[in-house]
C-alpha positions as CSV (number, residue, x, y, z in Angstrom):
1,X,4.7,-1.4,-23.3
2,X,3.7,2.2,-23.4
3,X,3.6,4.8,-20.6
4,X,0.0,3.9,-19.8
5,X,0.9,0.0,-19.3
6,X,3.8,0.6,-17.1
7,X,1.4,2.9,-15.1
8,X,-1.3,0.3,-14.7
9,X,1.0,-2.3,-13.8
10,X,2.3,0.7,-11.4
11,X,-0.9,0.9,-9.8
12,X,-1.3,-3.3,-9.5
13,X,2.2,-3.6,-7.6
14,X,0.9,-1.2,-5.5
15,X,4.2,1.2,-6.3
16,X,4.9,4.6,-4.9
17,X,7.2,5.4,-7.6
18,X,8.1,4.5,-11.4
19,X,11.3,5.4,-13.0
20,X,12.9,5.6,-16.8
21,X,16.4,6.1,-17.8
22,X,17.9,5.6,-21.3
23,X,20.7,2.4,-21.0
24,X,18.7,0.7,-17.4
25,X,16.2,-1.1,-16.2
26,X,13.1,0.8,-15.7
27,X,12.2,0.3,-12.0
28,X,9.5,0.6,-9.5
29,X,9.5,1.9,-5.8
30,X,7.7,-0.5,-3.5
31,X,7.4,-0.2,0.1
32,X,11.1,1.9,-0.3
33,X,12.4,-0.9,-2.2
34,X,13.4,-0.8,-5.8
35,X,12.1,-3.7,-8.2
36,X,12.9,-4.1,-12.1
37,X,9.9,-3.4,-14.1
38,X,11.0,-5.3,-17.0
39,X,14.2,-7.5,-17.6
40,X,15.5,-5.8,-20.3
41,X,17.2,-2.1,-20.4
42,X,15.6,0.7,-22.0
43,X,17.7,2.9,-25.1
44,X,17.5,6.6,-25.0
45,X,14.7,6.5,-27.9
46,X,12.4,4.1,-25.6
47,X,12.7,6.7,-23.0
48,X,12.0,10.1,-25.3
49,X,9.5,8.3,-26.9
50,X,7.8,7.5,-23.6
51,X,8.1,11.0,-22.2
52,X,6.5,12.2,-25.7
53,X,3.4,10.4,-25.4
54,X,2.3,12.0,-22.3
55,X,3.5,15.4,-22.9
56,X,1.5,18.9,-24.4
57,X,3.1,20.6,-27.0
58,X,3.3,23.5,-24.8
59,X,5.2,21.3,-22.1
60,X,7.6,19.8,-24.6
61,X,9.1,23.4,-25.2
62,X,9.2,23.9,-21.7
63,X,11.0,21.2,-21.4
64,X,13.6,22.0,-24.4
65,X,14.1,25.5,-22.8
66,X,14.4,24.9,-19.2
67,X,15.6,20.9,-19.1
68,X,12.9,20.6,-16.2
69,X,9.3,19.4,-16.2
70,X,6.9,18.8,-13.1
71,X,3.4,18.1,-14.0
72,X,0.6,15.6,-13.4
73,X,-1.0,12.9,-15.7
74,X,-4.0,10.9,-15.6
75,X,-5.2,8.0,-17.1
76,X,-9.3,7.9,-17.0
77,X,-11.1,5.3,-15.4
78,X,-7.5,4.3,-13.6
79,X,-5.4,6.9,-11.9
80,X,-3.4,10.0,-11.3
81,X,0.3,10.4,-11.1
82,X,2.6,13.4,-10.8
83,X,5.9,13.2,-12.6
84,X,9.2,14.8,-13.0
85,X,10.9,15.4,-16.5
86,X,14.8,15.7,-16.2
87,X,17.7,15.1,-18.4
88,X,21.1,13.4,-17.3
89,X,24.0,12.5,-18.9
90,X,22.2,14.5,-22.0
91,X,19.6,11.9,-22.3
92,X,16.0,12.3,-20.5
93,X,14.9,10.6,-17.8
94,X,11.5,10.8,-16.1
95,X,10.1,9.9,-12.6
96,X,6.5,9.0,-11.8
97,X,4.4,8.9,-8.4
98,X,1.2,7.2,-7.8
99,X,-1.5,10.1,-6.3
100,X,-4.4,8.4,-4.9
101,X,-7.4,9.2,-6.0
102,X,-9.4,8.8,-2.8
103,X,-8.4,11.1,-0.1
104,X,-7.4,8.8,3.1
105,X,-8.7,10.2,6.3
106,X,-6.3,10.9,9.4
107,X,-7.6,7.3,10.9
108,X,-6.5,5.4,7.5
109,X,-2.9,7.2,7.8
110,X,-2.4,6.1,11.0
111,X,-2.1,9.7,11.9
112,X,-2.1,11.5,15.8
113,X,-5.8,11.8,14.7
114,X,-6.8,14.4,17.5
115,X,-3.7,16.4,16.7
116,X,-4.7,16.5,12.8
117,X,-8.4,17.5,13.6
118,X,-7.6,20.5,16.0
119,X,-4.4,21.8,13.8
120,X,-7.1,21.8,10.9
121,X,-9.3,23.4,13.0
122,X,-7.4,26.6,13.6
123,X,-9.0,29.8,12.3
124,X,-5.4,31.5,11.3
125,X,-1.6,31.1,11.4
126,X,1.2,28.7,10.0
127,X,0.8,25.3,10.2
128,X,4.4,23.1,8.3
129,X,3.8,19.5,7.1
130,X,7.9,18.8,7.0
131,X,10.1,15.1,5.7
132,X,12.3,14.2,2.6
133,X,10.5,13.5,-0.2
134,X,8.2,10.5,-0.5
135,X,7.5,10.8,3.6
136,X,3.9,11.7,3.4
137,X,3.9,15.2,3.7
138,X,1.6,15.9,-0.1
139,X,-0.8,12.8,1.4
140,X,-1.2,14.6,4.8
141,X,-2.1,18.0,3.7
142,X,-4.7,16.5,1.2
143,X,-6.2,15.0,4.4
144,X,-6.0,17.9,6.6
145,X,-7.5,20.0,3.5
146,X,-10.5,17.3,2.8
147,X,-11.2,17.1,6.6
148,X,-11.4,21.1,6.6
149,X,-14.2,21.1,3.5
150,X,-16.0,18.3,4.9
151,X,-16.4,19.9,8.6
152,X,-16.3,24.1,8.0
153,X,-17.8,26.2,5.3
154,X,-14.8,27.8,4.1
155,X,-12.6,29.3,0.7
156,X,-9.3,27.4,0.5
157,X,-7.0,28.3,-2.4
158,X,-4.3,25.9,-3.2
159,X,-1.0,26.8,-5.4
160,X,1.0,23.8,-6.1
161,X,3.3,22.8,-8.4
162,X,1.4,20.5,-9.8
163,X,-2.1,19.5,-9.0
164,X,-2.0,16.4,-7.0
165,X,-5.2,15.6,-4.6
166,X,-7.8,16.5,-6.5
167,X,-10.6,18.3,-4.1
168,X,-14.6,18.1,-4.6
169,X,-16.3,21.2,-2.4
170,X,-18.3,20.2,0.2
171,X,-19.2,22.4,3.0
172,X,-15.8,24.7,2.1
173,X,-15.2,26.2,-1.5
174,X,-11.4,24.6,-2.9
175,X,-10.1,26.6,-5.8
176,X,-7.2,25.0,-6.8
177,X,-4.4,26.7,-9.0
178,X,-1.3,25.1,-10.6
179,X,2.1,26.7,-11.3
180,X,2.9,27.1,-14.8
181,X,-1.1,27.1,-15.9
182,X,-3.3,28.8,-13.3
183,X,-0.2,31.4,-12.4
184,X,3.3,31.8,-13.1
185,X,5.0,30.9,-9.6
186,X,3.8,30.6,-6.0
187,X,5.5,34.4,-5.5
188,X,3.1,35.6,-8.2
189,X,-0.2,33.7,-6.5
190,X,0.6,35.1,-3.5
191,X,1.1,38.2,-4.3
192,X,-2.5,38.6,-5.5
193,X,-4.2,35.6,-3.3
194,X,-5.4,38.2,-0.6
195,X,-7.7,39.9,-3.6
196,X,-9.7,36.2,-3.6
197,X,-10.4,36.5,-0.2
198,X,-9.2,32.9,1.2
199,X,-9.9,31.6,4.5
200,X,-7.2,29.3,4.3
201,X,-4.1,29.1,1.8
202,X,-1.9,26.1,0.8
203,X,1.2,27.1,-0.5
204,X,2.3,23.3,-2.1
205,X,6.3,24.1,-0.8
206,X,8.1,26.9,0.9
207,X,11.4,27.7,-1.4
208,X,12.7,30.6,-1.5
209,X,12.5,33.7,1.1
210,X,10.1,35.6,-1.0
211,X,7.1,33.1,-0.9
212,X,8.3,32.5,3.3
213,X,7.7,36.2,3.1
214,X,4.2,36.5,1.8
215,X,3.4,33.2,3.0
216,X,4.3,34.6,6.9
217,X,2.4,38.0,5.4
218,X,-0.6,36.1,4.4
219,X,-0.9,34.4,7.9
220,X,-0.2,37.8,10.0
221,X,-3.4,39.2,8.3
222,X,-5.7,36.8,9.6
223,X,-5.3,32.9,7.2
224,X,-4.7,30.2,8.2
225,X,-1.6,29.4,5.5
226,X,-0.3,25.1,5.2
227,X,2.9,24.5,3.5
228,X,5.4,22.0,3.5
229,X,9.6,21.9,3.8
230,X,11.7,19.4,3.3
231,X,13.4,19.5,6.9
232,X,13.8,16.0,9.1
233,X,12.7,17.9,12.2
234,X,11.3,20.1,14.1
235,X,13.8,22.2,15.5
236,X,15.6,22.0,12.1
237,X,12.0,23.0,10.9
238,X,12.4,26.1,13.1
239,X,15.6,26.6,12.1
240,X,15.4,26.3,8.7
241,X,12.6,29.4,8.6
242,X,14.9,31.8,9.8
243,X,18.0,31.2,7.9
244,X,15.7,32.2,5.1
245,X,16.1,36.2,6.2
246,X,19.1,38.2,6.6
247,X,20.7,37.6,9.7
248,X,20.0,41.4,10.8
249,X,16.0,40.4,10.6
250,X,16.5,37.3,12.8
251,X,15.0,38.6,16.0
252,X,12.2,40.1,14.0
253,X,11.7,36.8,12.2
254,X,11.5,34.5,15.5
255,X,9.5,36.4,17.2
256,X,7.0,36.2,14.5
257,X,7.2,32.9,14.0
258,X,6.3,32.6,17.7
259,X,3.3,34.1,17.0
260,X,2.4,32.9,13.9
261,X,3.4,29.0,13.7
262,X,0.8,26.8,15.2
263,X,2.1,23.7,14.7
264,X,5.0,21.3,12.7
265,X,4.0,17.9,11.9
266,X,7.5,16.1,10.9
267,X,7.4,12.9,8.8
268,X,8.9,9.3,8.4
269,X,7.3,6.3,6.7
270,X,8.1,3.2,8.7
271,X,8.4,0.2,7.3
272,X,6.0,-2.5,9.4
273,X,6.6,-6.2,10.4
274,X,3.6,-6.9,11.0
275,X,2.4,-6.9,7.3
276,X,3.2,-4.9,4.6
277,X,2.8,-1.5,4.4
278,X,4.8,1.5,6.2
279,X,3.7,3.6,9.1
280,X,4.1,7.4,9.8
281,X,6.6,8.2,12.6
282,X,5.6,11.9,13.3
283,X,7.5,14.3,15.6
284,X,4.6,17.0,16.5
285,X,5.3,20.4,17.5
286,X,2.8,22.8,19.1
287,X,2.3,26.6,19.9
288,X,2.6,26.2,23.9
289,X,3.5,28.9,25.8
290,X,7.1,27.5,26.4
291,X,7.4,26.9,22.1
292,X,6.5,30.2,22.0
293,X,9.6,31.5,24.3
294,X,12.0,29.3,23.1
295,X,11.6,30.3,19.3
296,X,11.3,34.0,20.2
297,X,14.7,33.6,22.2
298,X,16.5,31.6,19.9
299,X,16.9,28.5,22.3
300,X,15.7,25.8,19.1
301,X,18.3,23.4,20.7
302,X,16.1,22.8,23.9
303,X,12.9,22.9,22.1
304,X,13.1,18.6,21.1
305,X,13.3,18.4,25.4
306,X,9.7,20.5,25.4
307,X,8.0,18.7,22.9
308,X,9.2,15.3,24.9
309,X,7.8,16.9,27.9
310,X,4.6,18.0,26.7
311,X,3.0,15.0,25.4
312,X,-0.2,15.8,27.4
313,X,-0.6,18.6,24.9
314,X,-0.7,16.6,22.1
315,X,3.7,16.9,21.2
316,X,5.8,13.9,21.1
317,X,8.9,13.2,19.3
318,X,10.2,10.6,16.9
319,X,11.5,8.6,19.7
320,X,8.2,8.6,21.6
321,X,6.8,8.0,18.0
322,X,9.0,4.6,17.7
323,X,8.4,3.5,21.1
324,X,4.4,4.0,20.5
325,X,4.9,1.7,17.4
326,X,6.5,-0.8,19.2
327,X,4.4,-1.2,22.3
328,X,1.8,-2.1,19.4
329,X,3.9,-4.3,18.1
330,X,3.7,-2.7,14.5
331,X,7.5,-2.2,14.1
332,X,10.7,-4.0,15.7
333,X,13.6,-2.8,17.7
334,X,16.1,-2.7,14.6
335,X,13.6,-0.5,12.4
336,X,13.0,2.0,15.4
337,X,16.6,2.3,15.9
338,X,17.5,2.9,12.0
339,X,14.6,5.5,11.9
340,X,15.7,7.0,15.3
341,X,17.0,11.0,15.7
342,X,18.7,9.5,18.3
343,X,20.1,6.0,18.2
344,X,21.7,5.8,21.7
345,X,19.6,7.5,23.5
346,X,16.3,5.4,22.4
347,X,18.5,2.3,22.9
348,X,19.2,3.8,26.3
349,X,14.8,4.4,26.7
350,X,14.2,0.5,25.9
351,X,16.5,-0.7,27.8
352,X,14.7,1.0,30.8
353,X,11.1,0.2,29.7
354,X,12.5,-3.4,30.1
355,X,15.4,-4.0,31.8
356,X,17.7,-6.9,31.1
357,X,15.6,-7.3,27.6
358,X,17.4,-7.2,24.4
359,X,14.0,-6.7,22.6
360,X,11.0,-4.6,23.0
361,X,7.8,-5.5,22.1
362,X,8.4,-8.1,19.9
């Protein structure tokens, strides 16, 4: 079977992921489980010759030179897919994900849908889409972008590394650039982004302190800027941000970030029982007045106790997250507690919410 085969096939299994190493099984990701794609292993010659048939000349010699590839692929008529070219062991491997094509809304997500609409509504600042990687952060900002162009007449410039939503204007104008062929790194966009007078920018990941820098920069003159980390939580989130800088600019740095971060959306796909699929668990962080303080005086340990305590703002933790999903009866007691920051002490909730019960909501 050829690379476009295995991503059709992909695409029927309804996979997240699709992944070739020489002297293995190929396998795909579905619902976070791994399942052989074939029964037979693949030689490193299957695998090159794979990786050849989707690749540009251009990106096989960046490949040869740096031993790293991320770009996108699409097959007409049937999908898109991102992938990831790597070698190990001195034989290349190569890791696909599934992009959808249609743009989900918020509702479809099973998103905090009011949250979404009004962090997408803000006219400036820094809003962080944060989880490990295949969490739903990429799927997230592609809705909060999509509901933006379908509700406001703005200019959004994306840089991402690649391409993976792709965006049709509407009311807003979407210019979207990829590293490596629209510019040569999301420091070098940035740099000159102000010159194409955006409304909003999406920088596709924050990794090093010199895109945090513009990125912060960009948002202190007047954007609204979305980016994602990979960070489990909020307060690592926060965190996370100012370890960036020398520790001389910290106080600078928080109280910035005070100013300037208007929200942190936190992801984990739960896995459902009451059909297939997974569920977002999302710890949401907003710019309240008490936020504000307790970034700018470097008290990010008490900060999970405020979002717990300000759910009438729109907040909530994971915890609250996993009890919401179980009240509906979408997860069980065992998932919630395996997904949990905090084991014992959402044991210690349920037990509460029904006293004497060794289950909730099941």
């Amino acid at each position: 079977m050829d690379a476009n085969g295995y991503l059709k096939q992909m695409l029927e299994k309804n996979a997240s992921d699709l992944y070739f190493k020489a002297n293995t099984l190929p396998y795909y990701r579905v619902n976070n489980k791994l399942i052989p794609a074939l029964d037979s292993k693949l030689q490193a010659k299957d695998v090159e010759r794979l990786i050849d048939s989707i690749l540009t000349d251009e990106q096989k010699k960046h490949l040869q030179l740096t031993k790293e590839l991320d770009s996108a692929y699409s097959i007409s008529g049937v999908g898109r897919f991102r992938f990831n070219v790597y070698f190990q062991r001195g034989t290349m491997a190569i890791t696909f994900r599934s992009i959808k094509t249609d743009i989900p809304s918020f509702e479809e997500l099973n998103l905090p849908v009011e949250v979404m609409k009004d962090l997408s509504s803000q006219q400036r600042g820094l809003i962080l889409v944060t989880g490990h990687a295949g969490s739903g952060k990429s799927t997230t900002i592609a809705a909060m972008i999509d509901y933006i162009n379908k509700n406001f007449q703005k200019h959004i410039i994306t840089i991402e590394d690649p391409v993976e939503f792709v965006h049709t204007d509407d009311k807003s104008i979407i210019s979207q650039r990829e590293v490596g062929s629209d510019t040569m790194s999301f420091d070098h966009a940035l740099r000159h982004i102000i010159r194409q007078s955006p409304d909003i920018i999406f920088v596709g990941e924050m990794r090093d302190i010199t895109t945090m820098q513009t990125a912060i920069m960009a948002a202190e003159t007047g954007h609204l800027v979305l980016s994602t980390l990979h960070t489990i939580d909020t307060t690592q989130t926060v965190d996370r941000i100012i370890n960036f800088f020398p520790s001389h600019t910290h106080k600078q740095t928080r109280m910035q970030l005070s100013l300037l971060l208007k929200g942190v959306v936190s992801m984990r796909l739960v896995p459902r029982v009451d059909k297939e699929g997974r569920v977002p668990a999302c710890e949401v962080m907003l710019s309240t007045p008490t936020v504000k303080k307790m970034i700018a005086e470097a008290n990010t340990d008490k900060l999970i106790s405020v979002i717990e305590e300000g759910k009438l703002f729109g907040m909530q933790s994971f915890n609250q997250a996993l009890v919401d999903w179980l009240d509906k009866s979408i997860i069980d007691k065992d998932v919630a507690l395996n997904y949990a920051s905090n084991p014992d002490e959402l044991a210690l909730r349920l037990k509460e919410i029904l006293p004497g019960s060794g289950n909730h909501a099941m």
